[in-house]
C-alpha positions as CSV (number, residue, x, y, z in Angstrom):
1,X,50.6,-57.2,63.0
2,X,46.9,-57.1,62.1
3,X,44.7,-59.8,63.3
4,X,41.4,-60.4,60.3
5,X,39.3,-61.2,63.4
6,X,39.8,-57.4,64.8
7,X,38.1,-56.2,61.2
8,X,34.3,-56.3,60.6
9,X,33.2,-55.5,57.3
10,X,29.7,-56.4,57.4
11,X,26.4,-57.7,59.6
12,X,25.9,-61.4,59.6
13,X,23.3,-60.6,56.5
14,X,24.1,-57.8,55.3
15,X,22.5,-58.2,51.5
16,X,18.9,-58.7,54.1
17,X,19.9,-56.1,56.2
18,X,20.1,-53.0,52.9
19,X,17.3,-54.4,51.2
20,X,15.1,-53.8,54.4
21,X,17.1,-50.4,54.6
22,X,16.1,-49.5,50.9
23,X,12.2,-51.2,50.9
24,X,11.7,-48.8,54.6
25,X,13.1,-45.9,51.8
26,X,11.1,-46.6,49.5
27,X,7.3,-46.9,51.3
28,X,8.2,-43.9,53.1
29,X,8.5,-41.5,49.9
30,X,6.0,-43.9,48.9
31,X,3.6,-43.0,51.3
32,X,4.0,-39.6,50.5
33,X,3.9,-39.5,47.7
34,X,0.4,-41.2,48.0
35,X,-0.4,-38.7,50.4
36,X,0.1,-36.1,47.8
37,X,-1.9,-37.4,45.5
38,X,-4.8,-38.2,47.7
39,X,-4.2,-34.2,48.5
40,X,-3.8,-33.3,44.7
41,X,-7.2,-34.6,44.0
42,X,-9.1,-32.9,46.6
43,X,-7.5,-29.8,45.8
44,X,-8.7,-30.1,42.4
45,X,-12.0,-31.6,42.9
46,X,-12.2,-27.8,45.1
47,X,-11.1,-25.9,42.6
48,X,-13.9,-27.8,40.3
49,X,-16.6,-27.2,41.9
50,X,-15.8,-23.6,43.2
51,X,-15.7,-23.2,39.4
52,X,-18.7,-24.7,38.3
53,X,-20.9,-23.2,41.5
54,X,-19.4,-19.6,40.3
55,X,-18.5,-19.2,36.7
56,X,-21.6,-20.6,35.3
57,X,-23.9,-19.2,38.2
58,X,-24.7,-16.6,35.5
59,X,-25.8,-18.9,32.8
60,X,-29.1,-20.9,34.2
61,X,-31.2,-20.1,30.8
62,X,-29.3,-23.6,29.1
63,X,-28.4,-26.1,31.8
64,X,-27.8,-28.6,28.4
65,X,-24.6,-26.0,27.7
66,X,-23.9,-26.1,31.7
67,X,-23.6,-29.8,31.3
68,X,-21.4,-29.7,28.5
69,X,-19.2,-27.7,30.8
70,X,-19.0,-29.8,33.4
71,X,-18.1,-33.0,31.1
72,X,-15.0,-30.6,29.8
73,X,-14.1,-29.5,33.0
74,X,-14.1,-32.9,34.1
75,X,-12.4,-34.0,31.3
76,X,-9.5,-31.8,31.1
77,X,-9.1,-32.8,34.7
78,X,-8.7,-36.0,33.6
79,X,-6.3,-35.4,30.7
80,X,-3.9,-33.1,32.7
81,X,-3.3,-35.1,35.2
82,X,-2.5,-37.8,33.5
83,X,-0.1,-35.7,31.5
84,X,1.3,-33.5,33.9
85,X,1.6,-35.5,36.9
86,X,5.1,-37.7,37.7
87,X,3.7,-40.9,37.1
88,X,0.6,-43.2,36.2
89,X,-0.3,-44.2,39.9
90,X,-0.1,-40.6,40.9
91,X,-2.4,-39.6,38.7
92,X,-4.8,-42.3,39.1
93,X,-5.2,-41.9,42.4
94,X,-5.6,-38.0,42.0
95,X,-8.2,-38.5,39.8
96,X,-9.4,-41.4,41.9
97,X,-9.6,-38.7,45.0
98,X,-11.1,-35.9,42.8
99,X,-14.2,-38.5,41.8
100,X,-14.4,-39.4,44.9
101,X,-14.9,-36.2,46.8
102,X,-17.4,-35.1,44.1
103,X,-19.4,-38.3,44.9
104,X,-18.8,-37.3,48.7
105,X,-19.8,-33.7,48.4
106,X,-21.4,-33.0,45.3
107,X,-23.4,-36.5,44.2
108,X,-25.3,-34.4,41.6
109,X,-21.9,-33.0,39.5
110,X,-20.3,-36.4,40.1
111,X,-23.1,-38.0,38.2
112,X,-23.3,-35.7,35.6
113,X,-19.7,-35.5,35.2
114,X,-19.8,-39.7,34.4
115,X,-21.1,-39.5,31.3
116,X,-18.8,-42.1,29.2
117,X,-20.4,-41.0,25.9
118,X,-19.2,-37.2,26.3
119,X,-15.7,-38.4,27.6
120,X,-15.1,-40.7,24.7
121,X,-16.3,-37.8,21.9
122,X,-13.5,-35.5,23.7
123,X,-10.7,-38.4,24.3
124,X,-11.2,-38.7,20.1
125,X,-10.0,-35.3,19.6
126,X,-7.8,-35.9,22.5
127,X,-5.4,-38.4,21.3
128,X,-4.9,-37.1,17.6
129,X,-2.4,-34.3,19.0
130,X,-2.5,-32.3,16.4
131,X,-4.4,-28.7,17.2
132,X,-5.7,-30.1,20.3
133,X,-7.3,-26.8,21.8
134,X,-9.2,-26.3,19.0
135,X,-10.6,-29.9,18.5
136,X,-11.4,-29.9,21.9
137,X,-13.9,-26.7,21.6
138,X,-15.1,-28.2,18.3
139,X,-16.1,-31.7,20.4
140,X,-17.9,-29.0,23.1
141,X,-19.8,-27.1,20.1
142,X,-21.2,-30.2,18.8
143,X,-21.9,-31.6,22.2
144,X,-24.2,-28.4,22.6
145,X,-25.7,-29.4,19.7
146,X,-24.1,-26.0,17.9
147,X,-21.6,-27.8,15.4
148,X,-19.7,-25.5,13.6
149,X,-20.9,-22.3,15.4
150,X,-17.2,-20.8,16.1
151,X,-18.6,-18.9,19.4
152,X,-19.3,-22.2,21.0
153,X,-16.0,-23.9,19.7
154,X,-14.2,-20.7,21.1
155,X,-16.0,-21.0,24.3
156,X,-14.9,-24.9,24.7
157,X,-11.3,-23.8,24.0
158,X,-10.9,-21.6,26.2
159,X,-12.7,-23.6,28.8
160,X,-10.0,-26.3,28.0
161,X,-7.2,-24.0,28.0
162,X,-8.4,-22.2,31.4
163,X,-9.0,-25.1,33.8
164,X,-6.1,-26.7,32.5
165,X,-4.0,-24.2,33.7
166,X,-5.7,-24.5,36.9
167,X,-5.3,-28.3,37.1
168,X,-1.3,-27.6,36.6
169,X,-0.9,-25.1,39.3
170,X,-2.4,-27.6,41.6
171,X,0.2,-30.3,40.4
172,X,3.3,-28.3,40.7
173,X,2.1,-26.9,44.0
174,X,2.0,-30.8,45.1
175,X,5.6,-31.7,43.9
176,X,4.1,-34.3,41.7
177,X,5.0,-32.4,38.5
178,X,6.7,-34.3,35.7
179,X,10.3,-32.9,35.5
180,X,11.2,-32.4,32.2
């Protein structure tokens, strides 16, 4: 009736043949997905330096406190990706791309914004997750050398608040949003 040499189930390798099938898959999303990224931190880096050149155009009287602002911008750029993005690699090489288009385009904010001493005061009110908003502005009031004054804290809050809001937008508009 039937002949077993009529059926063919299989190539002559086929365990080779899907894994090649499956690692092709998987450096094509990938690749995007490192495209994405690369795109996600340019973006950003954009958005961070339209803000600095425009929001604090008004404020040259204490370029100390513009400073400041630039290390929290920076920072919560930092912090949100991390947070928000899909994964670690995607969010280090966002923020990978967002340093180094600042270098690129902007030497003078990327070296102010590498200040390791600012980014380890607000990393310390960072990780306690408890009332982090507000810990954050009170790390940016005594960073302006104002500690305690509850306009400067306020002002560091909201600056936290604000561009991280921004920094999510850009993620979800990249499809590299955490799904929850």
């Amino acid at each position: 009736m039937f002949d077993d040499k009529d059926i063919k189930i299989a190539g002559n390798k086929p365990s080779e043949q899907i894994k090649n099938a499956k690692k092709n898959s998987e450096s094509v999303l990938t690749q995007a997905r490192i495209a994405a990224a690369k795109n996600l931190g340019k973006n950003i880096a954009v958005k961070f330096c339209e803000s600095v050149n425009t929001a604090f155009a008004d404020d040259s009287t204490d370029s100390q406190m513009l400073i400041q602002r630039q290390f929290l911008l920076s920072f919560t750029v930092s912090v949100t990706l991390d947070e928000f993005c899909i994964d670690d690699s995607a969010a280090g090489i966002a923020e990978k791309c967002f340093l180094d288009y600042l270098k690129d385009n902007s030497p003078e904010l990327f070296s102010t914004c590498s200040d390791t001493g600012a980014f380890s005061f607000y990393y310390l009110a960072y990780r306690r997750k408890i009332e982090v908003e507000r810990r954050i502005g009170q790390t940016f009031a005594m960073l302006c050398a104002h500690d305690g004054d509850p306009i400067y804290q306020e002002l560091g809050e909201v600056l936290y608040c604000w561009f991280s809001s921004v920094v999510k937008k850009e993620i979800e508009k990249s499809d590299l949003a955490k799904i929850e």
